[in-house]
C-alpha positions as CSV (number, residue, x, y, z in Angstrom):
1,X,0.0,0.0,0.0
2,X,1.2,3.4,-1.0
3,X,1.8,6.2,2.0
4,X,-0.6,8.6,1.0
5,X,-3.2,5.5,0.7
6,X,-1.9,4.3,4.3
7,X,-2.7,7.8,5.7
8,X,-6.1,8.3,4.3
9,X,-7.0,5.2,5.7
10,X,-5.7,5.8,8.8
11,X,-7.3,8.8,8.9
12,X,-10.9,7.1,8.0
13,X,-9.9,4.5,10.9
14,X,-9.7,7.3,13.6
15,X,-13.2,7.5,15.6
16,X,-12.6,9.7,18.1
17,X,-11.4,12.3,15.6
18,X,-14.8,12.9,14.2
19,X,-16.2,14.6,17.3
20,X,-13.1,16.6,17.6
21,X,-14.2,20.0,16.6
22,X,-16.7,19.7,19.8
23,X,-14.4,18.4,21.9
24,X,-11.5,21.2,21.3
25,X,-14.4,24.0,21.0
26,X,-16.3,22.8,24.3
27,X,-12.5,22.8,26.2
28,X,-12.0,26.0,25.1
29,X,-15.1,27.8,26.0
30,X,-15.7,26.3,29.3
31,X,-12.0,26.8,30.6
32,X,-11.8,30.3,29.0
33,X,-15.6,30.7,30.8
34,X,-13.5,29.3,34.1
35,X,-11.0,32.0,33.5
36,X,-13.2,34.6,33.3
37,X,-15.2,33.7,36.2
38,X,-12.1,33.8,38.2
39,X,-9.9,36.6,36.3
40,X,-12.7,39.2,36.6
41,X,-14.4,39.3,39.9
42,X,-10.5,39.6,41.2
43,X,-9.3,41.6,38.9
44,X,-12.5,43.5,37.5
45,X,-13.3,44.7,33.7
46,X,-11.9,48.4,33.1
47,X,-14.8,50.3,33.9
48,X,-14.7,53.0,30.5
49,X,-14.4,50.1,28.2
50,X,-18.3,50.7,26.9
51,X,-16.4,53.8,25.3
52,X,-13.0,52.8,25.2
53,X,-14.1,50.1,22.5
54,X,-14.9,52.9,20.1
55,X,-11.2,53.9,20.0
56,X,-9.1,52.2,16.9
57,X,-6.9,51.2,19.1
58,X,-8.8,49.2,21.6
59,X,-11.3,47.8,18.9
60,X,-7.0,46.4,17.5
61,X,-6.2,45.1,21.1
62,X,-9.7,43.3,21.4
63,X,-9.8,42.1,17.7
64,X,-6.1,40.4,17.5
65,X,-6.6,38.0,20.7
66,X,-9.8,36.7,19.0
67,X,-8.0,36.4,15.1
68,X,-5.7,34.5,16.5
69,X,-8.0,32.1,18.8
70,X,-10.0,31.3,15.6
71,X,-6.8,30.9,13.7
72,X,-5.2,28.5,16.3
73,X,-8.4,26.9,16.5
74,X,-8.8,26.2,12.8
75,X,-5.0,25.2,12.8
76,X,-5.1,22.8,16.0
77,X,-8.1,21.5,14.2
78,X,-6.4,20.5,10.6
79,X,-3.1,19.4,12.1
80,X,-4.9,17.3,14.5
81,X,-5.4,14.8,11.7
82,X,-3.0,12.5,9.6
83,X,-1.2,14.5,7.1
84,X,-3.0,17.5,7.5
85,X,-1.5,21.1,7.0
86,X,-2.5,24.6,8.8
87,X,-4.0,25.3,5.0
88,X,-6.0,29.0,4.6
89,X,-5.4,28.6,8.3
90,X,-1.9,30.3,8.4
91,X,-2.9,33.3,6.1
92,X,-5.4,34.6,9.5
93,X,-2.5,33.8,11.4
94,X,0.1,35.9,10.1
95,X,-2.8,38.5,9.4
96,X,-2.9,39.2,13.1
97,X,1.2,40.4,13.5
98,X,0.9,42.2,9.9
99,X,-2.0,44.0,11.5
100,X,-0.1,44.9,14.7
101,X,2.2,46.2,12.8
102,X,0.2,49.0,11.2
103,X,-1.2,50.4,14.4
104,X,2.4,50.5,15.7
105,X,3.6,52.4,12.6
106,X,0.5,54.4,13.0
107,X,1.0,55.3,16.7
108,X,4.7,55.9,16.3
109,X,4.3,58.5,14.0
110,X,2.1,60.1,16.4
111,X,4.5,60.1,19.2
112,X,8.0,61.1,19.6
113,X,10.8,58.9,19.9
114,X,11.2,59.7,23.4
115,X,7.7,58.2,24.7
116,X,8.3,55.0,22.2
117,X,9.9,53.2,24.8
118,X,7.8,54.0,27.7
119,X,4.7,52.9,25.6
120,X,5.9,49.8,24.9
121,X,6.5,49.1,28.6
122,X,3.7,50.4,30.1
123,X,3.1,50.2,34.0
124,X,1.3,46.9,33.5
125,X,3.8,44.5,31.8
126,X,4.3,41.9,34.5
127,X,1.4,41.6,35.4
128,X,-0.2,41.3,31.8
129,X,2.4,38.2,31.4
130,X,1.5,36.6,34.4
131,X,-2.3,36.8,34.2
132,X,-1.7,35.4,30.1
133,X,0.2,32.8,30.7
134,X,-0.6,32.1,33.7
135,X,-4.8,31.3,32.3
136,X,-3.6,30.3,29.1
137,X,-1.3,27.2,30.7
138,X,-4.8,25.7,32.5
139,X,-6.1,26.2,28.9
140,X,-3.8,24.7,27.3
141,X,-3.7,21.4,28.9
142,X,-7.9,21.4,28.3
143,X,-6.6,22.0,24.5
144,X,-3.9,19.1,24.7
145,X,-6.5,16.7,26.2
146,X,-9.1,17.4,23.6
147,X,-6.2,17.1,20.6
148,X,-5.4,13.5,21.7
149,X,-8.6,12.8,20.3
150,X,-7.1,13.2,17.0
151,X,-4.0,11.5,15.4
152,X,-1.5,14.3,14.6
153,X,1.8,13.2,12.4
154,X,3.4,16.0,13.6
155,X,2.8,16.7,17.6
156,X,5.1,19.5,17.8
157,X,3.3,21.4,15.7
158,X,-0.3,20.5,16.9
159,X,1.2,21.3,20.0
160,X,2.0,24.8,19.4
161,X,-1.3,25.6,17.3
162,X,-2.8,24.6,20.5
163,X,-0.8,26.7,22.8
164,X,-1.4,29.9,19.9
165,X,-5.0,29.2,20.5
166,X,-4.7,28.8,24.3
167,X,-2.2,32.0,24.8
168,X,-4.7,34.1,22.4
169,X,-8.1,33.1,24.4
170,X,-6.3,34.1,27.7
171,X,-5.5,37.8,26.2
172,X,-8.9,37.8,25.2
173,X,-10.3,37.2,28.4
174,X,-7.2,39.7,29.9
175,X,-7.8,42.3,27.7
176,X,-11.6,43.5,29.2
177,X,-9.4,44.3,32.5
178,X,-6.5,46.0,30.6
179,X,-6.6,49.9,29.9
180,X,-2.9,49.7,28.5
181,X,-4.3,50.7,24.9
182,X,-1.1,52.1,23.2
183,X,-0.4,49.3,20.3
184,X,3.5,49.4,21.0
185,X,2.5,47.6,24.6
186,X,-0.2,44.8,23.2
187,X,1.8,44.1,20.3
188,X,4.4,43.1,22.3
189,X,3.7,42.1,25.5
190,X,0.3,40.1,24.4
191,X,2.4,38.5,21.5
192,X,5.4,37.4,23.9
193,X,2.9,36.1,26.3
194,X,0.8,34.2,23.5
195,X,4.1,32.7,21.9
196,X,5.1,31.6,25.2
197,X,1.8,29.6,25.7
198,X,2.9,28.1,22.2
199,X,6.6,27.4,23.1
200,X,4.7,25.1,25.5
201,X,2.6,23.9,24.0
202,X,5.2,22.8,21.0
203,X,7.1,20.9,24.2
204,X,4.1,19.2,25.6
205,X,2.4,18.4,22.4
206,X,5.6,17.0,21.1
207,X,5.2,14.2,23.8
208,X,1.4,14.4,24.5
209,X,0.4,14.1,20.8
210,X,2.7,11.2,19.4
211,X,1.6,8.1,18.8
């Protein structure tokens, strides 16, 4: 039998992989529903943000969390089953940096160089990283359990979809509390911590997801 033949029927073989959509979607909403249910009450949602939301800026930092949860999710998803690739997938993905990138060149040229580097630090940095990673980590081991019920051939990457998918649905959830709405802090400190739920996520899916 021919490899490509092998995988397809592999792939036709694998039950549990059927119900996986509902599976990964019902981990994520119920743990990011967990985290908000914690993260809120103790933290609180920023009290302007009926108005703040109208702002370009904040509509950015609210809109790039969720591209990238529904581009991790469609990712995790394909990769989850044998010989898939991230596909159309990848082109929301990298859609979500290259628009990042314009409302930093857009709020640079409104600032001097001078406050470039105090925007981008903020007075919030730690504890945006913390409160990221620290709800995406819980999220990503409800994303790792509901990926085993696929057959990845390549865990690594699985992995990291579904630590991009994790780290993005906790900066969703942290970005109602955040008023740090200059782009040159989100864009980096919400990407760091994101990528940092991925870097695990690349580790444990590398072991979690073989088979």
């Amino acid at each position: 039998m021919r490899t490509e033949a092998l995988i397809r029927a592999m792939a036709a073989d694998v039950r549990p992989a059927r119900a996986l959509g509902p599976a990964l979607g019902a981990a994520v909403l119920g743990l990011m529903a967990a985290g908000a249910a914690v993260f809120l009450p103790l933290m609180g949602m920023r009290p302007d943000f009926g108005t703040a939301i109208m702002r370009a800026t904040v509509m950015v930092k609210q809109a790039a969390p969720l591209l990238l949860l529904i581009g991790g999710f469609g990712a995790a998803l394909r990769l989850a089953h044998p010989g898939e690739r991230v596909g159309g997938w990848l082109l929301l993905l990298l859609a979500v940096p290259a628009m990042l990138a314009i409302a930093v060149a857009a709020a640079m040229l409104r600032m001097p160089p001078a406050d470039w580097h105090p925007a981008m630090m903020g007075s919030s940095n730690g504890q945006c990283l913390f409160w990221i990673v620290g709800m995406g980590l819980p999220l990503l081991a409800g994303v790792l359990w509901a990926l085993r019920g696929g057959a990845s051939t390549r865990p690594a990457l699985t992995g990291a979809a579904g630590g991009l998918l994790a780290g993005a649905a906790a900066a969703a959830v942290y970005s109602l509390h955040c008023t740090e709405d200059s782009p040159l802090f989100y864009a980096f400190w919400y990407l760091l911590a994101v990528l940092l739920v991925a870097g695990v996520g690349a580790v444990a899916g590398s072991r979690v997801l073989r088979w």
